[in-house]
VMD Tcl script that draws the C-alpha trace (Angstrom):
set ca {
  {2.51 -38.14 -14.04}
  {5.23 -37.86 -16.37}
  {6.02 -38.47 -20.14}
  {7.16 -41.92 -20.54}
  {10.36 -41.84 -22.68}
  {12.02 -44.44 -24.75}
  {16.14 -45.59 -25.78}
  {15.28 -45.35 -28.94}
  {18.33 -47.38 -31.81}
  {17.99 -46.73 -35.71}
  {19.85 -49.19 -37.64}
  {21.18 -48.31 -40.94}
  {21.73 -44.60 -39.75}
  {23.55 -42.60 -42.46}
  {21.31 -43.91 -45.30}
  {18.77 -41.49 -46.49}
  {16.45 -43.01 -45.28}
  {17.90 -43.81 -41.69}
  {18.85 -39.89 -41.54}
  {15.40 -38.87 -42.32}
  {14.41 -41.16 -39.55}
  {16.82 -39.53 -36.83}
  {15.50 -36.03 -38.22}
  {11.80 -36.80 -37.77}
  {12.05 -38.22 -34.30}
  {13.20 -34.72 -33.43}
  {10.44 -32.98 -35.52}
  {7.86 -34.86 -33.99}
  {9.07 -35.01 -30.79}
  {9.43 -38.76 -29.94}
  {9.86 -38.98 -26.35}
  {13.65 -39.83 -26.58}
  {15.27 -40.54 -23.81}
  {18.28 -41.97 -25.59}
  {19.57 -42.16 -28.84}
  {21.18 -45.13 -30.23}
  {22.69 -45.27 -34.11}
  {24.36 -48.03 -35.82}
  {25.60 -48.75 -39.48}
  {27.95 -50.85 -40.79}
  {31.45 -50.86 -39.62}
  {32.57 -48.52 -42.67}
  {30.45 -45.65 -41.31}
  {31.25 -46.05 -37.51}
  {32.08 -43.31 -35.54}
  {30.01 -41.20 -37.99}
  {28.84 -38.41 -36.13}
  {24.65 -37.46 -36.59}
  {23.33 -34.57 -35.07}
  {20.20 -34.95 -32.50}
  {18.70 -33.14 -29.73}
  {21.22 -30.33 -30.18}
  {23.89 -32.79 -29.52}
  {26.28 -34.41 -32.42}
  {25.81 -38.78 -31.67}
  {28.56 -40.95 -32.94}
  {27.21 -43.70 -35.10}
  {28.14 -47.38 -34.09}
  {29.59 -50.36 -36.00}
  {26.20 -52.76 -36.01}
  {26.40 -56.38 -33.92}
  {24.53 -58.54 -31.76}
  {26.04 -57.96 -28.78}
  {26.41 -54.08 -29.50}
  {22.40 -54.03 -30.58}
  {21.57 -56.43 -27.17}
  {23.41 -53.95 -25.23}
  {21.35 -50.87 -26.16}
  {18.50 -52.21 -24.14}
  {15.77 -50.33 -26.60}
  {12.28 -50.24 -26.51}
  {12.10 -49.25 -30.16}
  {14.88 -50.47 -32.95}
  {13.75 -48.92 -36.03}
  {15.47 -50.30 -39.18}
  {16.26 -49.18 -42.61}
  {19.24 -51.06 -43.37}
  {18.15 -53.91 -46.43}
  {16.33 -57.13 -45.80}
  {19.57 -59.12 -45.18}
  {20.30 -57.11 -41.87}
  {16.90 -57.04 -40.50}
  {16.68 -61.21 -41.22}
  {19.53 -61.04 -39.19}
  {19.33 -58.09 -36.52}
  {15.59 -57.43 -36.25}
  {14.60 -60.80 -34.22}
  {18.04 -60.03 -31.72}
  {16.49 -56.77 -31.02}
  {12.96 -57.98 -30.85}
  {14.56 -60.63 -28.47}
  {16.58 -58.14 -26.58}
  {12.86 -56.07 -25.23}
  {12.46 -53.89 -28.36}
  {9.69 -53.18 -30.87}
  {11.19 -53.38 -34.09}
  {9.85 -51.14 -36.94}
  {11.05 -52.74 -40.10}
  {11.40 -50.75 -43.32}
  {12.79 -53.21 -45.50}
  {10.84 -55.89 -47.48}
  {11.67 -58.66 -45.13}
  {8.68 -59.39 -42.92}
  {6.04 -57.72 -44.84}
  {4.28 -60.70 -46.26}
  {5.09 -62.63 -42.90}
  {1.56 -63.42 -41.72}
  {2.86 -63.31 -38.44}
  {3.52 -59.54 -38.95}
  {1.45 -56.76 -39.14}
  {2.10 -54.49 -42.07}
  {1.03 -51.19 -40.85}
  {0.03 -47.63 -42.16}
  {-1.38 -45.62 -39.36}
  {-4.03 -43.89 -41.19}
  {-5.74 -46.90 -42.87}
  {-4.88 -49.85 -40.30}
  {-3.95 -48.61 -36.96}
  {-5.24 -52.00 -35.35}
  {-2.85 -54.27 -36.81}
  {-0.45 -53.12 -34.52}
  {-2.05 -54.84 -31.75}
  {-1.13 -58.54 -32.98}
  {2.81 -57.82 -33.12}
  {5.28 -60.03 -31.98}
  {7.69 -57.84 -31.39}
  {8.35 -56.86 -34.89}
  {5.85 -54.30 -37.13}
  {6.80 -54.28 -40.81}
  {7.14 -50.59 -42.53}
  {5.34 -51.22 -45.99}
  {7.24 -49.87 -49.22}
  {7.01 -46.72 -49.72}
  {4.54 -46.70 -52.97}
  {2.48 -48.95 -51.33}
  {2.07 -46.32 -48.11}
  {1.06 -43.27 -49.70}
  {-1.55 -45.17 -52.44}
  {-3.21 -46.74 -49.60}
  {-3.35 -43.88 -47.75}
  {-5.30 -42.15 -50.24}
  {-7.40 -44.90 -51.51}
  {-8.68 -46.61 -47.94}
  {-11.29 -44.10 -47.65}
  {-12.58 -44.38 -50.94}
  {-12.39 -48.37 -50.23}
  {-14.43 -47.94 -47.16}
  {-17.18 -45.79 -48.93}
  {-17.68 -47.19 -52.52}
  {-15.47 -50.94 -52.27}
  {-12.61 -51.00 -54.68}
  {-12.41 -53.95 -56.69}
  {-9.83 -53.27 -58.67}
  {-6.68 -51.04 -58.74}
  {-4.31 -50.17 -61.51}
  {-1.34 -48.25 -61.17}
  {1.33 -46.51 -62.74}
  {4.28 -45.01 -60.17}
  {6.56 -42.23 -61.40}
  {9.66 -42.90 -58.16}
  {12.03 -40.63 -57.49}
  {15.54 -41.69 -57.56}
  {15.99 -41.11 -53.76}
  {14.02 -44.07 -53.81}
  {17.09 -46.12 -55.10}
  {19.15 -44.62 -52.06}
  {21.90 -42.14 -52.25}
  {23.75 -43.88 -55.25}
  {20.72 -43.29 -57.34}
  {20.69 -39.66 -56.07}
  {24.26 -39.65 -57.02}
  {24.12 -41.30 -60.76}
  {20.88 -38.63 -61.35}
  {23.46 -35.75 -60.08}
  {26.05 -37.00 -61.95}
  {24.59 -37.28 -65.53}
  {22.74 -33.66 -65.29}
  {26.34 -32.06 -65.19}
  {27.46 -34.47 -67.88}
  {29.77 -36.86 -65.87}
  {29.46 -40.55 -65.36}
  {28.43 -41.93 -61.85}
  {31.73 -44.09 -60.84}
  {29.42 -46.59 -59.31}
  {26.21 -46.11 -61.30}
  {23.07 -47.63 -59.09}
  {20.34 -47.89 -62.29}
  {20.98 -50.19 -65.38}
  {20.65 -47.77 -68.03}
  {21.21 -43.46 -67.83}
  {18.55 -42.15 -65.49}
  {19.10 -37.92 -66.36}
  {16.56 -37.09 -69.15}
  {15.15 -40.97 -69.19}
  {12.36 -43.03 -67.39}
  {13.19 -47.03 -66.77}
  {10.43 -49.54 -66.23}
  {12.60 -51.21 -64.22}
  {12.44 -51.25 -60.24}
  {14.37 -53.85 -58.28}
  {14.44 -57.68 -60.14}
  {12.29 -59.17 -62.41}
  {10.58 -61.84 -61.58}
  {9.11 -64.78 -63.67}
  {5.70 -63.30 -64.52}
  {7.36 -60.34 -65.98}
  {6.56 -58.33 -63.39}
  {9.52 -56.49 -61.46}
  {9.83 -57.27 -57.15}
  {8.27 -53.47 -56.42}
  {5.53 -54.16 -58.72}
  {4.77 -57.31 -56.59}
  {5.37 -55.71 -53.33}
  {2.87 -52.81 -54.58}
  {-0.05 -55.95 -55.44}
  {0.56 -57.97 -52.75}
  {1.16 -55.13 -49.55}
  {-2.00 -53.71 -50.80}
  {-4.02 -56.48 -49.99}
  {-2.96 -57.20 -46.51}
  {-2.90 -53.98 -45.72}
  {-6.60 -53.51 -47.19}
  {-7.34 -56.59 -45.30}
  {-9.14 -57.69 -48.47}
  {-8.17 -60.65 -50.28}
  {-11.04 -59.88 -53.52}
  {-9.23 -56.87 -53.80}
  {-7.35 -56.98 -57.61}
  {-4.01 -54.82 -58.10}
  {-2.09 -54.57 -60.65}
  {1.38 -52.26 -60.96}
  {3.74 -50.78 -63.16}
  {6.70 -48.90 -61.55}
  {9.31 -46.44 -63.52}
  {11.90 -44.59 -62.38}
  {12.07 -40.82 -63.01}
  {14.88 -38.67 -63.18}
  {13.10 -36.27 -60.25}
  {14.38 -36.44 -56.46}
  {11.15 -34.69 -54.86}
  {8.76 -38.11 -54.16}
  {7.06 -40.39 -55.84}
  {4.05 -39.96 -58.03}
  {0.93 -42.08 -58.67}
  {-1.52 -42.62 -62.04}
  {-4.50 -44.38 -59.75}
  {-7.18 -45.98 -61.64}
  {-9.97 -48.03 -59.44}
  {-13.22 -49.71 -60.00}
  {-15.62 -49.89 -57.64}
  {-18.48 -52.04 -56.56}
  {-21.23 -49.06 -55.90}
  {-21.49 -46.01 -57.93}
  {-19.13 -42.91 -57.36}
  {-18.97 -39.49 -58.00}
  {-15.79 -36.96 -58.38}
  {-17.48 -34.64 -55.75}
  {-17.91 -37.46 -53.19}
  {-14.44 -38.71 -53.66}
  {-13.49 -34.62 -53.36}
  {-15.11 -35.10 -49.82}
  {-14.17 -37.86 -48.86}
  {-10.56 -36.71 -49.50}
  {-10.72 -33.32 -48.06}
  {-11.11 -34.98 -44.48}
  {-8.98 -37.87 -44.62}
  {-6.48 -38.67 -42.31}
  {-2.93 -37.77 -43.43}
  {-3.97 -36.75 -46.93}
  {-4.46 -32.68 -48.44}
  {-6.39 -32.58 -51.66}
  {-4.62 -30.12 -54.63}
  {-7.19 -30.24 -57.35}
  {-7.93 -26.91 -59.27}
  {-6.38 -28.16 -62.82}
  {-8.63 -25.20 -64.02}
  {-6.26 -23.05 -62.11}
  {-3.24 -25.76 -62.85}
  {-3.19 -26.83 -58.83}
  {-2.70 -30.84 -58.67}
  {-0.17 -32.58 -56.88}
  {3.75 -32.54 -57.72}
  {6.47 -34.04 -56.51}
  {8.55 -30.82 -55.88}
  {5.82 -29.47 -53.83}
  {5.28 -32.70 -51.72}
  {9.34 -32.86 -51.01}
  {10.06 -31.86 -47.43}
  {6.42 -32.64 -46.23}
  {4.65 -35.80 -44.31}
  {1.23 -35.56 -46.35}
  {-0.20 -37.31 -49.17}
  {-1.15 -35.41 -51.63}
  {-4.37 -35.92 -54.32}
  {-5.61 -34.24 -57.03}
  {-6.72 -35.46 -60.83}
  {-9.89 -36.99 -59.85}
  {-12.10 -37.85 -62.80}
  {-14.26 -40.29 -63.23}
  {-13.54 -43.14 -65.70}
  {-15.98 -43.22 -68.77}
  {-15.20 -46.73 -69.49}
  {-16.16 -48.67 -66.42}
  {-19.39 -48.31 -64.39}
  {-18.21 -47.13 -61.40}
  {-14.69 -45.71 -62.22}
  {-12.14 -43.14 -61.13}
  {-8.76 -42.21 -61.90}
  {-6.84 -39.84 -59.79}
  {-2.93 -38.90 -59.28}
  {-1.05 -39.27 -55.99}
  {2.39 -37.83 -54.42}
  {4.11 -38.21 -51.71}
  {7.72 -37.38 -50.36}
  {9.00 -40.93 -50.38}
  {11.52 -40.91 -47.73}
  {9.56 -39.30 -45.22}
  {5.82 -40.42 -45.52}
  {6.78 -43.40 -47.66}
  {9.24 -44.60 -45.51}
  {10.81 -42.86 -42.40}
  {7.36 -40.68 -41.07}
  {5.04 -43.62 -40.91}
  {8.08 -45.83 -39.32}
  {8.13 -43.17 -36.26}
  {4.12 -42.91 -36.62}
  {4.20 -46.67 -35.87}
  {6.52 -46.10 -32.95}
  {3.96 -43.60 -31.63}
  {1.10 -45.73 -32.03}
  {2.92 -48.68 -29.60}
  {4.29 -45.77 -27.36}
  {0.66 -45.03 -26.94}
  {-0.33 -48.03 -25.78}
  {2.23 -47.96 -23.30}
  {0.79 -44.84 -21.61}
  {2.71 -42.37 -18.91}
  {5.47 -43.64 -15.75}
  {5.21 -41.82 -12.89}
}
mol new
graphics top color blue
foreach p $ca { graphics top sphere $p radius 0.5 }
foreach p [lrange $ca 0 end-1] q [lrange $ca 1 end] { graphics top cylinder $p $q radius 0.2 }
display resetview
């Protein structure tokens, strides 16, 4: 028996996000047998390097996307393409892994982070939505404390890098350190030296669209509809990953040292908390790496059952193109070995 391996398409290729994609299929050793890129027709003939070999990146269409034949389409390329692209592809034979917003509260979708709800994947239509990437890494951390002591409430407080905001918010950050202005500036107000509490639209409750996604992703991904959330999200002039002020209540007493170990043998997560010795969790150390990190566990004086804790993660890997290709592993799985 042999490895069975997969035409594999990434739409929305020479974003961040889409290249991070591309370089963690290689990392983690997808069984590739082909490679397929497209991005809009500005970036075609783009060439990405994978497998030792440099792939020219193609203008995106129906017929072009049809034509790939893929088992797996993974997307990072807006909501407005995958509206429009992800059901062709799902049509076409292939699992879609969505990373934009568009099918996440889609009860015909499963919303999937491997670590916390791995069985999710099983009632896919063809399409698995990628949750945003605050949402993955909180979750991550928090479903085994949900599982032992039952959250009942969450507030948090995200610090997000500005890689989160693509590479124009990357470039506006750059831009303003060495004093210059960005010539097409992605963030309403200076990002360098400033924090804005201000993440995607506002929405008529005052709360912004991330804020939302945060509450609402949380919940189905939980699969616990008692479960309160509420979010604030800031933008930080750091490019490392996003970090997490976690505060929960629970419904049964719990201690710092069970959450420790608890933690300490979770799936997908590395506890950093010495603050004795100054270890907790930064973004500069979690850049580059697929874990999510924890550390800052205290309990909460002012609620029964209370903790607060702090949370990073490399956004565009773990929050974004890591659990995309962990998705992509969990269907491969299913699929077994070919002869």
């Amino acid at each position: 028996m042999t490895e069975k391996r997969y035409t594999v398409a990434v739409v929305g290729a020479t974003g961040m996000v889409g290249r991070t994609m591309i370089q963690v299929l290689e990392e983690r050793r997808f069984p590739v047998r082909r490679l397929v890129l497209f991005a809009t027709a500005r970036s075609a003939g783009t060439m990405l390097r994978f497998g030792g070999a440099d792939i020219a990146v193609q203008a995106l269409t129906e017929d072009a996307l049809r034509n790939t034949r893929a088992q797996f389409a993974l997307f990072s390329a807006g909501a407005s393409v995958s509206r429009a692209f992800a059901p062709v592809a799902a049509s076409a034979g292939a699992v879609v892994v969505d990373n934009s917003s568009a099918f996440r509260m889609d009860p015909g979708v499963p919303l999937v982070v491997p670590e916390v709800n791995p069985q999710a994947i099983h009632r896919h239509g063809g399409i698995i939505a990628n949750p945003n990437c605050s949402t993955i890494q909180m979750v991550v951390a928090l479903k085994p404390l949900h599982d032992a002591f039952g959250i009942r409430r969450i507030v948090v407080s995200t610090y997000q890098s500005v890689t989160g905001a693509g590479q124009r918010g990357y470039d506006q950050l750059m831009a303003e350190v060495h004093g210059q202005t960005a010539p097409v500036p992605k963030f309403p107000h200076r990002i360098a030296f400033n924090c804005i509490p201000h993440i995607d639209t506002f929405e008529e409750n005052g709360y912004t669209r991330e804020e939302m996604k945060m509450m609402r992703e949380t919940v189905k991904i939980m699969g616990d509809p008692e479960l309160l959330v509420t979010a604030t999200c800031v933008r930080v002039p750091v490019t490392g990953g996003h970090s997490e002020s976690v505060n929960i209540e629970c419904a049964r007493a719990v201690s710092v040292d069970e959450a420790q170990m608890l933690l300490r043998r979770a799936p997908g997560v590395t506890l950093v908390d010495d603050p004795v010795r100054d270890c907790y969790p930064m973004p500069a150390d979690a850049a580059g790496r697929d874990q999510v990190f924890v550390g800052r566990i205290r309990r909460d004086p002012t609620v029964p059952n209370g903790l607060s804790l702090w949370i990073v993660a490399d956004n565009l890997r773990k929050g974004a193109a890591t659990n995309a290709v962990q998705i992509a592993e969990l269907v491969a799985a299913q699929t077994g070995t070919a002869a």
